[in-house]
C-alpha angles and dihedrals in degrees: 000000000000087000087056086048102056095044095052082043084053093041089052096049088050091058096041077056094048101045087040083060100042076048098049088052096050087043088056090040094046073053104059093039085051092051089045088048090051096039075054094038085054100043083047096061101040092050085050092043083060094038086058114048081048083070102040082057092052087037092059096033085056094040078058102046079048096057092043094041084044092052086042098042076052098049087045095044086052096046085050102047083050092052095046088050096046089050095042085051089052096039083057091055102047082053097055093045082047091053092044097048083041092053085040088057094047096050091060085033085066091040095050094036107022084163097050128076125234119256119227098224122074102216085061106048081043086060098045090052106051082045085055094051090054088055103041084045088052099038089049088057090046083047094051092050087054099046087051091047088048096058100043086053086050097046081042094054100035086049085050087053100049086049092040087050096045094051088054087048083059096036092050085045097053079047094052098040077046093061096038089054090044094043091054089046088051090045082047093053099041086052095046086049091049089052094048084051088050094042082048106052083049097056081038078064101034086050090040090052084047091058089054100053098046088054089056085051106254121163135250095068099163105042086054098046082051093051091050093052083047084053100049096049084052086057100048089046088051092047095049093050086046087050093050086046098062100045089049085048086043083050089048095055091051101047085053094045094053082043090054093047083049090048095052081041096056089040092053100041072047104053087040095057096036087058102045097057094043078056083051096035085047092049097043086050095059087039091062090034091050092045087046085047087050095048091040082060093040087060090049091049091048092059092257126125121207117221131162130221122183088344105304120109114230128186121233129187103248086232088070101051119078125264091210145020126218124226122187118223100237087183096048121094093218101055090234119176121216129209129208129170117263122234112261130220099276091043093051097050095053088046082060091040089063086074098052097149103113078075090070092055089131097058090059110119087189126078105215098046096044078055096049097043083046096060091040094066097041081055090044095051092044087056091092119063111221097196088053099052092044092053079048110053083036096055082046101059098046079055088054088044102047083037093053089042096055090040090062092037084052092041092046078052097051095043083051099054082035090053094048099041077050089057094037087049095046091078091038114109104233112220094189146020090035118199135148121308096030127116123230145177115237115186124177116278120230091247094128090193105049100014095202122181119231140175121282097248145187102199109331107089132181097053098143119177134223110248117210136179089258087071107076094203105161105111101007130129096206153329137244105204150172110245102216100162128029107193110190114211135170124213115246114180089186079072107039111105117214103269127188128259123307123232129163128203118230099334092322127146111164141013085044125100092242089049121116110257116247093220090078115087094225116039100150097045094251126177111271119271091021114147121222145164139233120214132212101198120169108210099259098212103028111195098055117145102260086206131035132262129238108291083002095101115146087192119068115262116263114226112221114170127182132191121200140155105241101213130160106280128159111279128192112239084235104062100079118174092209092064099052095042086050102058112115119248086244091046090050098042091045091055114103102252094061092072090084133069138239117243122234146187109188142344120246124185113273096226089065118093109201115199120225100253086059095058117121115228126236135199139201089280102058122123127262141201129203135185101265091053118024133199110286096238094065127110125234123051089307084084095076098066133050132201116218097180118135124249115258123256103246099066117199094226137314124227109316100356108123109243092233136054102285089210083075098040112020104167100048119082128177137190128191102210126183130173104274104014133345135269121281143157149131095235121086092242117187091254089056108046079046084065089050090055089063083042089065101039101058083048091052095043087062109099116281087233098056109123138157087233095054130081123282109274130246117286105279117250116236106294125242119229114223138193134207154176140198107188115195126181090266106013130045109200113203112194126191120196142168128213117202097202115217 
């Protein structure tokens, strides 16, 4: 039985040996491998060292280029905004000239057309006036002709009258004469008629008293028979001349009575056509009176002034005439002078229309003054000069054209500057006065409860924008978007229901179900009466990486170094530090615990290498940064927004506690040490869980066979310093540790 003993002792012991030797060997291979992984480790590092200083150096020559492309981005954004609003002020200007000339043009485009209407557009109304001034040029000259030809009819008629007239005058007097003539041969014969009566009843007596004596007898019977048949044959010749007298004087009467019924005839047909043209002289009088009335107005609307020196009539600009005319005050002692506005054009030519009475020349029963008044009107009408108002419209209107012409050239050139600063200013982030259309830059406010995210601004706050699933805003920093709807709303607390308690998701503020709902109308606990706006904005260039690459970071790197002595403990199989070093920067940012961030409390250069004793201690009140909202002295867009949260209570380690239980490891110890203070936070950040991992690996590069139960090991050989580093795309570990070789 002892003998079995002892074999299966020896056997044992055998074994033992066996497996101390198997051991042995493991333990000298684990050690090779151990002395291969450091030579690496330290290549590693070095070639990372190098690596990153390299990119310190790009990091600080771009930070520059951005500073210099930013000042420069900022001179030319000024220039340009003086040179927008320059050209807007012109532009303003050119409109206004361009609204005045156009009124300009309608105003004689109504005196030229009343019953026309005015086009809109000004090539147009250029075209029909100048289309009206050809027919109003050619319609004057018509008009003059007929004017001319008016005057000479009329000269002709009235010279057809007087000749007319004056035939009648020696007709009517031959008529007259005629009658007279006729009237003293009638009174000759009635008197010769009235002598041969006489005659007769005297030889009727003498005869009678013939007959008396023959019947007494007397003697001389037949001379005196003889003398009474003389006498009787007198008296038969004197009654048939008496006869013949009266039917000539009868013929007579009649021939004066058929003249006089030719005479009243040729008066009437006379009186009738006089008056009718003196009806046409006197309307074409007012006819010429009224066209020259309408061109004297055409000039004033034109911007010309009529004035007359030494009888001739000149045009002025109106520019050009005084507005006012100044009068002394002789009776005044103080020798004041008063001044009063003169009378304009307009004003002037209806002040000359009140005595209108030249136009009534052929009413005039008088012949001087139809003569006067005649001349008058003809003075009157040869006042204005023709040839001179037609240089003058026509030079006009080549002004009006070439003036049209350069303003669209000018306007083609200033759509297209407008055009291009449009399209310059169409990638260009606002910054005010936000509508559609524009793009803007919306970062995460500080507001720790709602977390809304609102438009980078420069005096124009509460521009919130409308978070929607598209977005893709956890874990971003910020967003460059479209803005397509801008809805204004004020805050009325009279109208806000109890709701129930905000939260907001990973920066989140709205198209998430803990997001606060839009429909309030205060969903960001604004002052009463504050008006705010609520923004629809479309990512303009979706795609974009919601979280930075390696050596990408748009935030400043944090420095975090740790120190620590790297010695044997007792390590779990399952805490291999390859594992952890060979997680991928995605797989380690998508665990659970990334979505957090680490809390800071300053940024320190990561080329300085601060020593334990120099570490700042921080308590539980210290401030902290997030991502979401990072520390305010930070560069990038991160600078706009500050977190005030409090620090949480379980605090990873201040300056030089070990961040494990230093009954486990009692030799290693490990700070965390920033600029102004040192990382903490009850959250597992990704820095974090990156110092664990050396953690871990110190405690994993002791000997597998270490153990508390064993023998002491050897005396430890002079230990070896060693440096090294973990960048990530927001933190830079530096850790510092020391292996004691057995």
């Amino acid at each position: 039985m002892k003998d079995e003993i002892m074999d299966n002792m020896k056997a044992q012991q055998n074994e033992f040996a066996n497996e101390r030797r198997s051991l042995e060997q493991e333990v000298q291979s684990y050690k090779t491998r151990i002395e291969e992984a450091e030579d690496e480790l330290d290549r590693l590092i070095g070639s990372r060292d190098n690596e990153r200083s390299g990119v310190d150096t790009k990091i600080q020559d771009l930070l520059t280029e951005i500073e210099s492309a930013h000042k420069e981005a900022a001179s030319q954004r000024k220039e340009a905004d003086e040179r927008i609003a320059q050209l807007q002020a012109d532009l303003a200007k050119r409109k206004e000239t361009e609204a005045q000339h156009l009124e300009s043009l309608s105003t004689a485009f109504n005196h030229l057309s009343p019953d026309g209407t005015a086009p809109d557009d000004q090539s147009a109304l250029v075209a029909q006036l100048e289309d009206l001034a050809s027919r109003s040029f050619n319609y004057q000259r018509e008009l003059q002709q007929a004017i001319v030809m008016a005057q000479t009819e009329n000269e002709n008629a009235r010279e057809r009258a007087h000749e007319q007239e004056a035939i009648l005058k020696s007709k009517l007097a031959l008529e007259k004469e005629a009658v007279f003539s006729l009237r003293e041969q009638l009174d000759m014969e009635k008197a010769k008629s009235a002598s041969i009566a006489t005659e007769l009843d005297e030889e009727r007596g003498h005869l009678h008293e013939l007959r008396t004596k023959f019947a007494e007898g007397e003697t001389g019977s037949e001379a005196l028979r003889t003398r009474v048949e003389e006498e009787e044959a007198k008296v038969g010749r004197l009654q048939v001349e008496l006869a013949e007298s009266k039917s000539h004087a009868n013929s007579l009467d009649v021939e004066l009575m058929q003249l006089q019924k030719k005479v009243l005839k040729y008066e009437e047909f006379d009186s009738s056509r006089t008056l009718e043209r003196q009806n046409r002289a006197k309307e074409l009088s007012k006819r010429l009176y009224a066209q020259q009335d309408r061109l004297v107005g055409l000039v004033e609307s034109l911007g010309f002034v009529i004035t007359f020196e030494d009888g001739q009539m000149t045009l002025q600009r109106a520019s050009k005439v005084g507005n006012s005319t100044t009068l002394s005050d002789t009776t005044g002692l103080l020798g004041r002078s008063v001044t009063t506005p003169s009378p304009t054009p307009l004003k002037q030519h209806a002040s000359n229309a009140l005595n209108l009475s030249f136009l009534h020349w052929p009413d005039s029963t008088d012949l001087e003054e139809e003569d006067r008044r005649y001349h008058e009107l003809i003075d009157t009408l040869n006042r204005f000069d023709l040839d001179s108002f037609s240089e003058a419209v026509a030079k006009r209107m080549r002004d009006m054209e070439h003036t049209a012409r350069k303003y669209q050239r000018e306007m083609r050139g200033y759509r297209e500057k407008a055009h291009l600063f449009k399209a310059e200013g169409h990638d260009k982030i606002a910054y005010r006065s936000f509508k559609e259309g524009d793009l803007a830059l919306f970062l995460p406010t500080r507001n720790q409860a709602t977390r809304p995210w609102a438009a980078f601004n420069v005096g124009a706050p509460h521009y919130f924008l409308r978070e929607q699933d598209s977005h893709r805003l956890h874990g971003r920093e910020w967003l460059v978007a479209r803005i397509s709807k801008v809805e204004e709303r004020v805050v009325d607390l009279s109208k806000t229901l109890d709701s129930n308690a905000r939260a907001s998701i990973d920066g989140r503020s709205i198209a998430s179900n803990s997001a606060v709902s839009f429909e309030d109308d205060n969903p960001f606990e604004l002052s009463d009466g504050l008006r705010w706006y609520l923004l629809d904005a479309a990512e303009e260039k979706p795609g974009a990486p919601g979280t930075p690459g390696l050596g990408k970071t748009t935030v400043a790197s944090a420095r975090v170094t740790g120190q620590g002595q790297m010695e044997p403990t007792k390590k779990k199989s399952s805490n291999d530090p390859a594992k952890t070093l060979n997680k991928s920067l995605d797989s380690r940012r998508s665990s659970g615990t990334s979505k957090k961030s680490a809390p800071l409390t300053g940024i320190r250069n990561s080329t300085e290498i601060l020593p334990q004793a120099d570490a700042v201690e921080s308590g539980s009140s210290s401030n902290t940064a997030t991502r979401g909202g990072s520390p305010a002295a930070g560069p990038g867009p991160s600078h706009l927004r500050e977190s005030e949260a409090t620090a949480d209570a379980d605090v990873a380690g201040e300056e030089g506690r070990p961040l494990h239980d230093s009954a486990h490891s009692p030799h290693k110890q490990l700070a965390f040490m920033s600029g102004s203070g040192v990382m903490r936070g009850g959250n597992a950040s990704p820095s974090k869980s990156r110092v664990g991992s050396v953690g871990e690996l110190a405690r994993a590069a002791s000997p597998a066979g270490s153990s508390p139960s064993k023998k002491a090991p050897p005396a430890a050989t002079p230990s070896r310093e060693r440096k090294g580093s973990f960048w990530d795309g927001l933190f830079q570990v530096d850790v510092m540790y020391q292996k004691s070789r057995k």
